[in-house]
CHARMM-style PDB file with segment names, atoms N, HN, CA, C and O in Angstrom:
ATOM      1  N   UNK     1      88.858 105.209 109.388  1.00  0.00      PROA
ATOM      2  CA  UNK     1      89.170 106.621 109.337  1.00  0.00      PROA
ATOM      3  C   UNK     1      88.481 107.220 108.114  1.00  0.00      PROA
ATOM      4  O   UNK     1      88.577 106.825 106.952  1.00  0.00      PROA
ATOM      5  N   UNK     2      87.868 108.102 108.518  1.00  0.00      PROA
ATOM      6  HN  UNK     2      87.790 108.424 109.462  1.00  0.00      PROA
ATOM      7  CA  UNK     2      87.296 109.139 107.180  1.00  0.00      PROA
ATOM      8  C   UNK     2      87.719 110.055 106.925  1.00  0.00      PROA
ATOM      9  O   UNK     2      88.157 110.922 107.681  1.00  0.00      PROA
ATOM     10  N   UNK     3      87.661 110.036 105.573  1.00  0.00      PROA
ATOM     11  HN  UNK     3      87.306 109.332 104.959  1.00  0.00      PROA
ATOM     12  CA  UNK     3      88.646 111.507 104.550  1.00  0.00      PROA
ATOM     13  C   UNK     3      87.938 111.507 103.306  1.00  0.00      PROA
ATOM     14  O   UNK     3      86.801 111.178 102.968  1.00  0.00      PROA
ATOM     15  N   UNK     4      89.233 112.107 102.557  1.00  0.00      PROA
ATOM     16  HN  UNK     4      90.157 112.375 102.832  1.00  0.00      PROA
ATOM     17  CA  UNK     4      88.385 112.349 101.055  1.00  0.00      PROA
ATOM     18  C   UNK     4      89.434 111.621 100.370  1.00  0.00      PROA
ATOM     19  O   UNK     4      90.630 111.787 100.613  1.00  0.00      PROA
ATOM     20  N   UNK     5      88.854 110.604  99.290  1.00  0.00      PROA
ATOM     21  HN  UNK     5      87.883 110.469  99.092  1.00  0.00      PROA
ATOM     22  CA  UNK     5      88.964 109.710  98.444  1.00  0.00      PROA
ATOM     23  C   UNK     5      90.070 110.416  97.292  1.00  0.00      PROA
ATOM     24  O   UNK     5      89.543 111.320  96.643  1.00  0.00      PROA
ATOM     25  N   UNK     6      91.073 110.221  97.056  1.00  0.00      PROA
ATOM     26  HN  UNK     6      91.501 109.487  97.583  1.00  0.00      PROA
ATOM     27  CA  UNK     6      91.778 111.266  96.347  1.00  0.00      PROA
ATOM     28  C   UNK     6      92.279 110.167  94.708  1.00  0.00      PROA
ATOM     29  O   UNK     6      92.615 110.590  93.601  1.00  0.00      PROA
ATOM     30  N   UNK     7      92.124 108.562  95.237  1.00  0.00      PROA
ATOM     31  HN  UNK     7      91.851 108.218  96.136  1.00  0.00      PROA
ATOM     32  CA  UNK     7      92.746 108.172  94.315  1.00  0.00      PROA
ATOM     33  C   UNK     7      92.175 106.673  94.917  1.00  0.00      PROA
ATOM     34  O   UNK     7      92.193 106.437  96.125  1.00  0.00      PROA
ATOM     35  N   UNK     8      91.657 105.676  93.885  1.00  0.00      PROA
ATOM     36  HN  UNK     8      91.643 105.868  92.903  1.00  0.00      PROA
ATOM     37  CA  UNK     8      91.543 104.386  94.068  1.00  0.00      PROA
ATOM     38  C   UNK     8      92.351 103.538  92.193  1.00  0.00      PROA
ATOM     39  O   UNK     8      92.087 103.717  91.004  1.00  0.00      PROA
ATOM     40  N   UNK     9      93.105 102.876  92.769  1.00  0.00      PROA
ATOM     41  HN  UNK     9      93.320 102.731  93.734  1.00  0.00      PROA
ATOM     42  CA  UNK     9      93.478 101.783  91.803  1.00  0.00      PROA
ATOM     43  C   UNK     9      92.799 100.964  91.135  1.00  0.00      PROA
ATOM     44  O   UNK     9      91.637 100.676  91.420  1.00  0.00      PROA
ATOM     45  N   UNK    10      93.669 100.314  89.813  1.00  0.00      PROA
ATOM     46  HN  UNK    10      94.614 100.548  89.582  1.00  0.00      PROA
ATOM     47  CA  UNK    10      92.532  99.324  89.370  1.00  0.00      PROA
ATOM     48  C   UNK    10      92.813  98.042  90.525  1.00  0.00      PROA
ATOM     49  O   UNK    10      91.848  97.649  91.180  1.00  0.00      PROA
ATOM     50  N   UNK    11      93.962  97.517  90.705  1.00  0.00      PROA
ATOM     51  HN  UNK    11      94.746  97.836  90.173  1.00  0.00      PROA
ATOM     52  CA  UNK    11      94.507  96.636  92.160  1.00  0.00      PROA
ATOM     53  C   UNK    11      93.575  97.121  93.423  1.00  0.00      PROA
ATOM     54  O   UNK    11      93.445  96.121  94.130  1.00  0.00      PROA
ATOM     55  N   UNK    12      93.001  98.020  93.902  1.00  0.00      PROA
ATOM     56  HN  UNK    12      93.106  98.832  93.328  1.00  0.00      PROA
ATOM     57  CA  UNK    12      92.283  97.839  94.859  1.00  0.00      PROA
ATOM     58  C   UNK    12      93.183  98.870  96.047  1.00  0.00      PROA
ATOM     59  O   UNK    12      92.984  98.916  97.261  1.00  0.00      PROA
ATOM     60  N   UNK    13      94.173  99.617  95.269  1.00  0.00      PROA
ATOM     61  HN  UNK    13      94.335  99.579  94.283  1.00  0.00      PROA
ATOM     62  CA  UNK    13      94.707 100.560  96.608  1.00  0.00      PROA
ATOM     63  C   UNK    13      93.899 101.518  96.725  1.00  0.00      PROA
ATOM     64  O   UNK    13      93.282 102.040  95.797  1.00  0.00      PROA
ATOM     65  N   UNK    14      93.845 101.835  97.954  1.00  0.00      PROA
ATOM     66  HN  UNK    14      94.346 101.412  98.708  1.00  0.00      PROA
ATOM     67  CA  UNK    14      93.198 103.559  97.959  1.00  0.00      PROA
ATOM     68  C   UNK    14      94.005 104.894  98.717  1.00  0.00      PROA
ATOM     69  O   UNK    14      94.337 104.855  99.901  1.00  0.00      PROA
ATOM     70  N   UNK    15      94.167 105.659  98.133  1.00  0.00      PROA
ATOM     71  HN  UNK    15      93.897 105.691  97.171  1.00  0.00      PROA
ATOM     72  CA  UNK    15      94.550 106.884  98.979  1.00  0.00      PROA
ATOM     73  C   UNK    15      93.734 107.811  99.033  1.00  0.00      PROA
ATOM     74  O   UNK    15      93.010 108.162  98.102  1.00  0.00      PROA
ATOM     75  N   UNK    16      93.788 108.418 100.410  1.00  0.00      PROA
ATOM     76  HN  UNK    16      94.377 108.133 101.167  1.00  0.00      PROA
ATOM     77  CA  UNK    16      92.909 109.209 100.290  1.00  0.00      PROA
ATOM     78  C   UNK    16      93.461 110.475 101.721  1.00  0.00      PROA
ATOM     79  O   UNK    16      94.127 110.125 102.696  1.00  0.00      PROA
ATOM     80  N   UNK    17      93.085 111.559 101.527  1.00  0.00      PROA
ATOM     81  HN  UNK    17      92.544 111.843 100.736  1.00  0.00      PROA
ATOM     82  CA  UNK    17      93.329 112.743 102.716  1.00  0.00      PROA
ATOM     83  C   UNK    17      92.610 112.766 103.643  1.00  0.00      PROA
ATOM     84  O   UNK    17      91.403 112.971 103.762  1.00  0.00      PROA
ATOM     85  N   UNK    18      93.654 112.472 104.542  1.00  0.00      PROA
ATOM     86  HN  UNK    18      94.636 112.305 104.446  1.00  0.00      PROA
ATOM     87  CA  UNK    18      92.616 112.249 105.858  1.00  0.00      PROA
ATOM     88  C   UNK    18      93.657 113.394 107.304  1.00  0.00      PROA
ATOM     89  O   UNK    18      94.740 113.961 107.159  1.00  0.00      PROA
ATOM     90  N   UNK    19      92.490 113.331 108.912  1.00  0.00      PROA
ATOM     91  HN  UNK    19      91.611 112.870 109.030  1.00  0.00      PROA
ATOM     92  CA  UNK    19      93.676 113.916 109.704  1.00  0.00      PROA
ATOM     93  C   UNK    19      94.258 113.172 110.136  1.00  0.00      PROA
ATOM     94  O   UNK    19      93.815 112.024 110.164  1.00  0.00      PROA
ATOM     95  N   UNK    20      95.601 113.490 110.708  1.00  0.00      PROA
ATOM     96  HN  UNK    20      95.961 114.423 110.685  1.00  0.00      PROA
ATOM     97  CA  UNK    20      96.352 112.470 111.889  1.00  0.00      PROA
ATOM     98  C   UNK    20      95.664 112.744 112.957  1.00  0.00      PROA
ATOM     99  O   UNK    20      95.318 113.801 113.485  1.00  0.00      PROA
ATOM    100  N   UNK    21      95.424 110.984 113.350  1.00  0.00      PROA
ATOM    101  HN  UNK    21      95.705 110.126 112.921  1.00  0.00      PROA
ATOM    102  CA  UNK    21      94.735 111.251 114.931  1.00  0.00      PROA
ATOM    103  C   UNK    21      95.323 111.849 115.841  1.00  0.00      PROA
ATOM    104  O   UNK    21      94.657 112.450 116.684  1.00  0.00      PROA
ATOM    105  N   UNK    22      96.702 111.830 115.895  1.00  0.00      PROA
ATOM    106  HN  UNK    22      97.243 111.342 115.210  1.00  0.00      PROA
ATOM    107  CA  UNK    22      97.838 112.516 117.092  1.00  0.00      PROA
ATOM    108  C   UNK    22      97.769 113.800 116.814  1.00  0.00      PROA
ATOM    109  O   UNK    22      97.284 114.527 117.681  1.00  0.00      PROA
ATOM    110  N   UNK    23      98.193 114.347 115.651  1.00  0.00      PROA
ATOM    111  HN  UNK    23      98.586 113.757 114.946  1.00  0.00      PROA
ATOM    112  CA  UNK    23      98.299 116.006 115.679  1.00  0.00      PROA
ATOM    113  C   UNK    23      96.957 116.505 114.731  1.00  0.00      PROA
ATOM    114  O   UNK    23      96.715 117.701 114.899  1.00  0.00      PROA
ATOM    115  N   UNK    24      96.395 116.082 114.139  1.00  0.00      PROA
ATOM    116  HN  UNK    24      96.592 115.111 114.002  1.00  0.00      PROA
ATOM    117  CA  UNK    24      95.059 116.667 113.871  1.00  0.00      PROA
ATOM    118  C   UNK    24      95.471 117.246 112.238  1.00  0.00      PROA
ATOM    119  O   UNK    24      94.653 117.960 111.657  1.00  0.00      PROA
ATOM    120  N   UNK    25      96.513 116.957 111.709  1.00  0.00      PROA
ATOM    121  HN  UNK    25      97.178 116.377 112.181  1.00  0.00      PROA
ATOM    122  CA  UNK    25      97.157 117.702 110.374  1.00  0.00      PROA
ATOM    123  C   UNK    25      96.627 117.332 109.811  1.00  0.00      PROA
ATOM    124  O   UNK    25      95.760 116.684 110.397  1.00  0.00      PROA
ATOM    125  N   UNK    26      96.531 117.297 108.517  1.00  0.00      PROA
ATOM    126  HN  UNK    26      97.236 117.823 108.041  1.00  0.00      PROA
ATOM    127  CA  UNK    26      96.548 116.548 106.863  1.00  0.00      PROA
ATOM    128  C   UNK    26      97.589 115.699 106.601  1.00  0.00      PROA
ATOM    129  O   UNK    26      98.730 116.162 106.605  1.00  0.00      PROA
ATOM    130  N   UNK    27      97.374 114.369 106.339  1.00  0.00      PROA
ATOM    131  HN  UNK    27      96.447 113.993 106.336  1.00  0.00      PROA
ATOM    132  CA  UNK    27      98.367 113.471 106.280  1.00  0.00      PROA
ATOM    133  C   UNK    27      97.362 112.630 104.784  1.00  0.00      PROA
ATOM    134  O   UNK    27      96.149 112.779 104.643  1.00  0.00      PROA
ATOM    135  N   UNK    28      98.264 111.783 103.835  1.00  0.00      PROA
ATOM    136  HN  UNK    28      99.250 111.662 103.950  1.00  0.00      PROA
ATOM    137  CA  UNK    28      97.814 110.788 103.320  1.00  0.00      PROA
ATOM    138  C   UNK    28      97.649 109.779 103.350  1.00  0.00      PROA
ATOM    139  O   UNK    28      98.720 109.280 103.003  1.00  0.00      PROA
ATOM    140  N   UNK    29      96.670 108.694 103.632  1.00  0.00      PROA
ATOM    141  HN  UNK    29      95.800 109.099 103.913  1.00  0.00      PROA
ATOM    142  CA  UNK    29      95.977 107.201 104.173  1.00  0.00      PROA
ATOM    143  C   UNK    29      96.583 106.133 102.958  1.00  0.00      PROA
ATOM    144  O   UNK    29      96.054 106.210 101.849  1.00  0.00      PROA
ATOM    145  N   UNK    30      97.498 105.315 103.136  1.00  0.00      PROA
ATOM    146  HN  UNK    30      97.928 105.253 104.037  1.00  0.00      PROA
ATOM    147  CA  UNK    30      97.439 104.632 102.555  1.00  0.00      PROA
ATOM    148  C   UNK    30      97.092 103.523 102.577  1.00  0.00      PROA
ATOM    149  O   UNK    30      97.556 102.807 103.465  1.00  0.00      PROA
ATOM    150  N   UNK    31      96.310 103.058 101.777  1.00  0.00      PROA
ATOM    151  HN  UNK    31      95.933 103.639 101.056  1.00  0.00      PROA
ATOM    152  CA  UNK    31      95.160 101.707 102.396  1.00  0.00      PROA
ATOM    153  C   UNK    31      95.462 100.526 101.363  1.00  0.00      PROA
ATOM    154  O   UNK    31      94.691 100.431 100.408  1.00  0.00      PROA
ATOM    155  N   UNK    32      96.375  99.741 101.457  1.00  0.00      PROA
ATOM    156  HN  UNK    32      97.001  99.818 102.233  1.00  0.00      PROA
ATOM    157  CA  UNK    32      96.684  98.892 100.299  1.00  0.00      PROA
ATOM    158  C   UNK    32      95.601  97.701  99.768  1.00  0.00      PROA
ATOM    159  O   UNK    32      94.576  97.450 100.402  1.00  0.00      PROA
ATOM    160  N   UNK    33      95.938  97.066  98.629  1.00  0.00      PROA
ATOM    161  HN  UNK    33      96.770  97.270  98.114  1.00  0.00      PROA
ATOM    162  CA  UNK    33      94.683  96.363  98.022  1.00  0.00      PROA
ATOM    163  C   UNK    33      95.160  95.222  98.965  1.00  0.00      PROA
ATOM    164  O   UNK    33      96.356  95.073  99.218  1.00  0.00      PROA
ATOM    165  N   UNK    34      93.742  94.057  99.712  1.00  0.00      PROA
ATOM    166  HN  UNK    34      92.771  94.179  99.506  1.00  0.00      PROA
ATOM    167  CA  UNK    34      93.166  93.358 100.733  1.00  0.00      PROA
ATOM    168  C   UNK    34      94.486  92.218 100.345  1.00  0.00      PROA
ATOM    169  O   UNK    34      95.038  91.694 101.313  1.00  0.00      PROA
ATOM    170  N   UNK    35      94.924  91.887  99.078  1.00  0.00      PROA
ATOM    171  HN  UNK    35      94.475  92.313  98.292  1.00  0.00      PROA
ATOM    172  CA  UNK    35      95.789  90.518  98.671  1.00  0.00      PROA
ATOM    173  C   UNK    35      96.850  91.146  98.753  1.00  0.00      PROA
ATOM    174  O   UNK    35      97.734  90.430  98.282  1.00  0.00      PROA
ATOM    175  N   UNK    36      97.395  92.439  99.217  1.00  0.00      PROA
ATOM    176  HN  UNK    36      96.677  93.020  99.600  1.00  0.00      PROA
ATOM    177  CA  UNK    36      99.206  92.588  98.971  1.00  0.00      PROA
ATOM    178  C   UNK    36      99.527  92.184 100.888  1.00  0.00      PROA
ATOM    179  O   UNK    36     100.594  91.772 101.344  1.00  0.00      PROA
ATOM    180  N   UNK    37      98.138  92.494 101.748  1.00  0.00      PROA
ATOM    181  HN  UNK    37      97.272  92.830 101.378  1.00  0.00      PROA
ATOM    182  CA  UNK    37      98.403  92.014 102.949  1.00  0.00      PROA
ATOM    183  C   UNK    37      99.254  93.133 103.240  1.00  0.00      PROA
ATOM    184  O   UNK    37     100.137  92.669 103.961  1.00  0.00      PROA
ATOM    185  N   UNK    38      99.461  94.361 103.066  1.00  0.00      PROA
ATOM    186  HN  UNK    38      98.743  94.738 102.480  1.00  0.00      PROA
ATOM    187  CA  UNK    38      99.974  95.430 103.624  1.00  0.00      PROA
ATOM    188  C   UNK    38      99.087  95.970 104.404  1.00  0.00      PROA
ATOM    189  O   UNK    38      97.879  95.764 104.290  1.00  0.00      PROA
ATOM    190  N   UNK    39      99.725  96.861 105.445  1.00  0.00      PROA
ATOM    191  HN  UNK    39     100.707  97.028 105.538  1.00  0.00      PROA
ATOM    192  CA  UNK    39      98.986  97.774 105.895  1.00  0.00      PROA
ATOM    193  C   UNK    39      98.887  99.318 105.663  1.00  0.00      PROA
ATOM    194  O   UNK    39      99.618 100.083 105.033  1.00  0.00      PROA
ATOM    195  N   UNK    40      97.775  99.515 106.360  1.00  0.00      PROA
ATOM    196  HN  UNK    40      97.181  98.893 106.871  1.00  0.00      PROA
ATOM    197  CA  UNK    40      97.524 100.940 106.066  1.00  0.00      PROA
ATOM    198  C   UNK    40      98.640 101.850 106.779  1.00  0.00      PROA
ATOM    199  O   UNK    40      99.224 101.585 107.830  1.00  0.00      PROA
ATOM    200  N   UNK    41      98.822 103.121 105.867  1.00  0.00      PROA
ATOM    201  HN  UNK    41      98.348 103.336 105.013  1.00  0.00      PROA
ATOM    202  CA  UNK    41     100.058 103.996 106.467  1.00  0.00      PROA
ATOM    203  C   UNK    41      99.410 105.241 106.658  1.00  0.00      PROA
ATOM    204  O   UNK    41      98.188 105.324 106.534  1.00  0.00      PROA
ATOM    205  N   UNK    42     100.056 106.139 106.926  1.00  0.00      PROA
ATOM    206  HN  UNK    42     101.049 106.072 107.027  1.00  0.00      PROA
ATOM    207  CA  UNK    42      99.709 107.608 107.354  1.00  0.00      PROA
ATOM    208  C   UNK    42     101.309 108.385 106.373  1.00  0.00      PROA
ATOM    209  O   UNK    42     102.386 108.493 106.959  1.00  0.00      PROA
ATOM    210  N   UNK    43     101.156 108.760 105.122  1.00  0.00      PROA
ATOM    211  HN  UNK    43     100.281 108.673 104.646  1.00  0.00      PROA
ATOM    212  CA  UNK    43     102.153 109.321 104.782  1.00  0.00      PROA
ATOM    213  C   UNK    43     102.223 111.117 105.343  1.00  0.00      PROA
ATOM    214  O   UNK    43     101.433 111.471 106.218  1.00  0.00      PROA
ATOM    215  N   UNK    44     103.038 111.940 104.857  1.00  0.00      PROA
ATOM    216  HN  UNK    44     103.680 111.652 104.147  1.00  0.00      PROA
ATOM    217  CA  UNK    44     103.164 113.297 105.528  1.00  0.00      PROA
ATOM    218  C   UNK    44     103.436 113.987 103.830  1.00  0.00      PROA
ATOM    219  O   UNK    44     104.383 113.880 103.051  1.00  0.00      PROA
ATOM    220  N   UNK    45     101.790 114.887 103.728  1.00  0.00      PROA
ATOM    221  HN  UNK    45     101.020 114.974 104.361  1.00  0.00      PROA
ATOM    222  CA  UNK    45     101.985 115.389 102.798  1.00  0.00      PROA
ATOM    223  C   UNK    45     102.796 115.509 101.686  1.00  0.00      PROA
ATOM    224  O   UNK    45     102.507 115.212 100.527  1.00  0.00      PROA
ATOM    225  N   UNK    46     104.193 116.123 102.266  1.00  0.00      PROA
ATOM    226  HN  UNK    46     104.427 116.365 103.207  1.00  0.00      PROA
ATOM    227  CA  UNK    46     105.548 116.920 101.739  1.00  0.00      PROA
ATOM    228  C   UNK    46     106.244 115.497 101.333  1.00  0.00      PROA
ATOM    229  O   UNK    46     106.867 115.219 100.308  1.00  0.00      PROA
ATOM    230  N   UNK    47     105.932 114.682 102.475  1.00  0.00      PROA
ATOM    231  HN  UNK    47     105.426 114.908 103.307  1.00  0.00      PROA
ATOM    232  CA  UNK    47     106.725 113.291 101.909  1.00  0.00      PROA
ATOM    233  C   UNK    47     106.348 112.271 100.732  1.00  0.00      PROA
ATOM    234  O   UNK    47     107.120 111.527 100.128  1.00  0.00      PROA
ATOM    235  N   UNK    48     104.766 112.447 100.535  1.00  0.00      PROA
ATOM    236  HN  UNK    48     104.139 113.052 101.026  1.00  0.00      PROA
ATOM    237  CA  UNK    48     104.217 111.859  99.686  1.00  0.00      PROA
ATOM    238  C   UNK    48     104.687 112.344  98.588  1.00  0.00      PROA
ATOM    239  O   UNK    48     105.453 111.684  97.886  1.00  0.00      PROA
ATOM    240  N   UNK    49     104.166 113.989  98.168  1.00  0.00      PROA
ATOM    241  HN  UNK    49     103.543 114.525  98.738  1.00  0.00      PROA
ATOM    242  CA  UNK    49     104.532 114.529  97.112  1.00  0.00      PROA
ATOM    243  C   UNK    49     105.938 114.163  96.614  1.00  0.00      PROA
ATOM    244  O   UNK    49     105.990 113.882  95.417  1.00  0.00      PROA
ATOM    245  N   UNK    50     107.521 114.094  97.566  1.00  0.00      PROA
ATOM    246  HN  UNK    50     107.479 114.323  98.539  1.00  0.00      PROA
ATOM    247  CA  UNK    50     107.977 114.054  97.126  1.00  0.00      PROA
ATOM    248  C   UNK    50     108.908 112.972  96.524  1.00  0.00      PROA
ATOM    249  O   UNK    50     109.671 112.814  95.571  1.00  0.00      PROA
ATOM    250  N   UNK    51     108.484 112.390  97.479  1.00  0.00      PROA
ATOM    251  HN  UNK    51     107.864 112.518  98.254  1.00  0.00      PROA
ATOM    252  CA  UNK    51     109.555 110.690  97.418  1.00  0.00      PROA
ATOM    253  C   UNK    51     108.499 109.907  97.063  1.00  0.00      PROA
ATOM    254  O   UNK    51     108.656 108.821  96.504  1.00  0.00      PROA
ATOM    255  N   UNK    52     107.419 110.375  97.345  1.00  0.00      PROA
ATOM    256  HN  UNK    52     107.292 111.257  97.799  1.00  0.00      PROA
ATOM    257  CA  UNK    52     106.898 108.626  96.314  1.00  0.00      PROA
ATOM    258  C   UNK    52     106.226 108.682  94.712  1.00  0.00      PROA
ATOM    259  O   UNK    52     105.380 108.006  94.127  1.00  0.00      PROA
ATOM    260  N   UNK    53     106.869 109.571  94.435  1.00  0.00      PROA
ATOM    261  HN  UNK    53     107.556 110.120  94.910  1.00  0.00      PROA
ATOM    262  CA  UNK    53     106.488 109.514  92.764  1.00  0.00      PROA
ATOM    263  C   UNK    53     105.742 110.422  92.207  1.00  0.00      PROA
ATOM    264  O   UNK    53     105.431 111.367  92.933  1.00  0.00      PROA
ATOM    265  N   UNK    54     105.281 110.420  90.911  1.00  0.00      PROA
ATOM    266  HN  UNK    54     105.534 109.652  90.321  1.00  0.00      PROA
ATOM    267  CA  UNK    54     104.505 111.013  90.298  1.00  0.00      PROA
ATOM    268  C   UNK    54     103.501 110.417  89.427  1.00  0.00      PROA
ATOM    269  O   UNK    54     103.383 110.589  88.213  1.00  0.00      PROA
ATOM    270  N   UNK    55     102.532 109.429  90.486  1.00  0.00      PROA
ATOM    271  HN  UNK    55     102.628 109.290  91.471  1.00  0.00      PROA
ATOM    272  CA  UNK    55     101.493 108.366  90.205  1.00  0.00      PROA
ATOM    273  C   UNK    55      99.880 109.480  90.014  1.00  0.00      PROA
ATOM    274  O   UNK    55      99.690 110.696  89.986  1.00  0.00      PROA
ATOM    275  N   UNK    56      99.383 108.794  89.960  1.00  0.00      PROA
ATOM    276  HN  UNK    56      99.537 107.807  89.983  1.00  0.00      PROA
ATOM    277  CA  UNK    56      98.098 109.501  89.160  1.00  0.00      PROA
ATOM    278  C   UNK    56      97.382 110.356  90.643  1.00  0.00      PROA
ATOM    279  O   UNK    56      96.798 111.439  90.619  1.00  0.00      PROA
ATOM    280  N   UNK    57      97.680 109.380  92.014  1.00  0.00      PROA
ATOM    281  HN  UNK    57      98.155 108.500  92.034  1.00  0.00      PROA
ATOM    282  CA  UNK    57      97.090 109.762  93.491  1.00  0.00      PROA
ATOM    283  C   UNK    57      97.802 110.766  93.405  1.00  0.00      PROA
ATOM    284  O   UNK    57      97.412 111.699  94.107  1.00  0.00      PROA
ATOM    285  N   UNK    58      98.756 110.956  92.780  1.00  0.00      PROA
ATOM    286  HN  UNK    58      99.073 110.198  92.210  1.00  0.00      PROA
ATOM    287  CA  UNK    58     100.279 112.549  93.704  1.00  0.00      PROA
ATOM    288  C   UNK    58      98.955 113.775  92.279  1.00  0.00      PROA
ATOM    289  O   UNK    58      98.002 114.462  92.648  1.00  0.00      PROA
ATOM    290  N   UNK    59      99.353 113.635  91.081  1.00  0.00      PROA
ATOM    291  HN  UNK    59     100.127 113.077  90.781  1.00  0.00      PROA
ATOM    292  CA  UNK    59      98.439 114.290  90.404  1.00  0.00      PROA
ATOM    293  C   UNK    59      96.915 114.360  90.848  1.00  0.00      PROA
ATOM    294  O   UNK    59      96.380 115.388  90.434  1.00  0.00      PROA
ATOM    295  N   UNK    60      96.131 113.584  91.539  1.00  0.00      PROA
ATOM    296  HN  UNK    60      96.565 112.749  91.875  1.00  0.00      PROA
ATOM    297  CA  UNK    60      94.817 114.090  92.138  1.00  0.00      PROA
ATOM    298  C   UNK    60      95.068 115.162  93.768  1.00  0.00      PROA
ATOM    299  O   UNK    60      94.354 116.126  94.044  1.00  0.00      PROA
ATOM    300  N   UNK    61      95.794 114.850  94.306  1.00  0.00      PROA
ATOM    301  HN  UNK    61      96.374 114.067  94.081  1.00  0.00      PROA
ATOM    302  CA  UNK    61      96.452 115.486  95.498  1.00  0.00      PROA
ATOM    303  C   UNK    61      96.905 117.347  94.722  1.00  0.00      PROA
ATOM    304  O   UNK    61      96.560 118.437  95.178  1.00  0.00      PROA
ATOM    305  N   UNK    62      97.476 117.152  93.881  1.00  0.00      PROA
ATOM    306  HN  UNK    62      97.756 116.267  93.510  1.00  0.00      PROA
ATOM    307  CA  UNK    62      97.803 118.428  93.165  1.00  0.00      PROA
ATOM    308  C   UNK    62      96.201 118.990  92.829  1.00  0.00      PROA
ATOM    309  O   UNK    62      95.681 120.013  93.274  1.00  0.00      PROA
ATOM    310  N   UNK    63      95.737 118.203  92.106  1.00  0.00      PROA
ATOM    311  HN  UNK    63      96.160 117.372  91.745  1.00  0.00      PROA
ATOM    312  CA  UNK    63      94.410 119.048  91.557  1.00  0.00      PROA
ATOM    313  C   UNK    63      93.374 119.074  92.520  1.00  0.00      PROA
ATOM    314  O   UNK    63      92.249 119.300  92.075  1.00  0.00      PROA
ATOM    315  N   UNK    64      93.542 118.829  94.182  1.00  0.00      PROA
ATOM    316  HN  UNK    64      94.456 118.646  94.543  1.00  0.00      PROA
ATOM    317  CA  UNK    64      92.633 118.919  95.015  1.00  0.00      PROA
ATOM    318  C   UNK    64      93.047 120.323  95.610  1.00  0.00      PROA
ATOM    319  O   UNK    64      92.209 121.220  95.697  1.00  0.00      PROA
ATOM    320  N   UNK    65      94.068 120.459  95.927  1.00  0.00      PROA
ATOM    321  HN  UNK    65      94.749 119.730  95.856  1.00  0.00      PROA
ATOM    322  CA  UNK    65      95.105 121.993  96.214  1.00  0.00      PROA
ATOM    323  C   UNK    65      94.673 122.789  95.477  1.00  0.00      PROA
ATOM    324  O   UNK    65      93.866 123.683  95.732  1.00  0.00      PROA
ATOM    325  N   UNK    66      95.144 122.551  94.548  1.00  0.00      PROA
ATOM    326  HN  UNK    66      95.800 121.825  94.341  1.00  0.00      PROA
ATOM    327  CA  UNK    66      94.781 123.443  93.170  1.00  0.00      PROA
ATOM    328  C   UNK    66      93.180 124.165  93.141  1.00  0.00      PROA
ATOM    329  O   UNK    66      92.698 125.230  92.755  1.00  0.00      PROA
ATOM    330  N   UNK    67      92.762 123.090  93.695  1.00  0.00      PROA
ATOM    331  HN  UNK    67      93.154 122.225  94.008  1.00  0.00      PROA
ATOM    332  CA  UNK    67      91.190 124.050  93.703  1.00  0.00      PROA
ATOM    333  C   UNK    67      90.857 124.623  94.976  1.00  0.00      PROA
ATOM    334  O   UNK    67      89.688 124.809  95.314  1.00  0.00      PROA
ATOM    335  N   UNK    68      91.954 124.940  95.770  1.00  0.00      PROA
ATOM    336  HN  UNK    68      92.903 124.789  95.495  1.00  0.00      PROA
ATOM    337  CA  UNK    68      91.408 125.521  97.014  1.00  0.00      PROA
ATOM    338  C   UNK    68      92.337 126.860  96.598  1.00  0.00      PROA
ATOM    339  O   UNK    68      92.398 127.753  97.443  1.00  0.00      PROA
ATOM    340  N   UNK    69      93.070 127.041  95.318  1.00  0.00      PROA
ATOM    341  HN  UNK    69      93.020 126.315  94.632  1.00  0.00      PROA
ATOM    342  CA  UNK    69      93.346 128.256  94.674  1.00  0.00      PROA
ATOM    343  C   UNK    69      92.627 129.442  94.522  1.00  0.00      PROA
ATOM    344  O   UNK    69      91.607 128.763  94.400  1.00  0.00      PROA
ATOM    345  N   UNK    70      92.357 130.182  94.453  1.00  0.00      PROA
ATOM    346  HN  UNK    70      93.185 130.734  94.552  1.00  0.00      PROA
ATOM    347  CA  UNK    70      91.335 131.128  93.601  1.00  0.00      PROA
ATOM    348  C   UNK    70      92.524 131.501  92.289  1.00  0.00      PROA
ATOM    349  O   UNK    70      93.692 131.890  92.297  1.00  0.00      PROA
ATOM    350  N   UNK    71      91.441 131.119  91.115  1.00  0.00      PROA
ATOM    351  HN  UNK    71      90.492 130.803  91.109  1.00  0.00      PROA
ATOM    352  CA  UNK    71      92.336 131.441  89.469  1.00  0.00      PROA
ATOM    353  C   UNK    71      91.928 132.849  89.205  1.00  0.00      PROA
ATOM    354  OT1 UNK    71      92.324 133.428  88.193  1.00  0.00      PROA
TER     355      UNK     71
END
């Protein structure tokens, strides 16, 4: 799946903004590092932002918004 790269770890996770194949939205890809043996998720914007923290990916997600602002 292709999107835009919003956040890579030093561990090897990546998140990044991508669409949902089903509804075509903005959702976040979560692509875990190859040794945790997780899989990739599809988080929901509103859900990312709010329940999973305030990690450096939730702060690049803010400053990607942020520039579709006009200041």
């Amino acid at each position: 799946m292709t999107g835009r790269t919003l956040y890579e770890s030093a561990n090897g996770d990546i998140w990044r903004l991508v669409r949902d194949p089903n509804t075509g939205g903005p959702v976040v890809e979560h692509q875990p590092n190859a040794n945790s043996g997780g899989r990739t998720s599809l988080i929901e914007i509103g859900h990312f932002l709010r329940a999973e923290g305030n990690g450096p990916q939730h702060q690049a997600l803010l400053a990607l918004i942020g520039t579709l602002v006009e200041g």
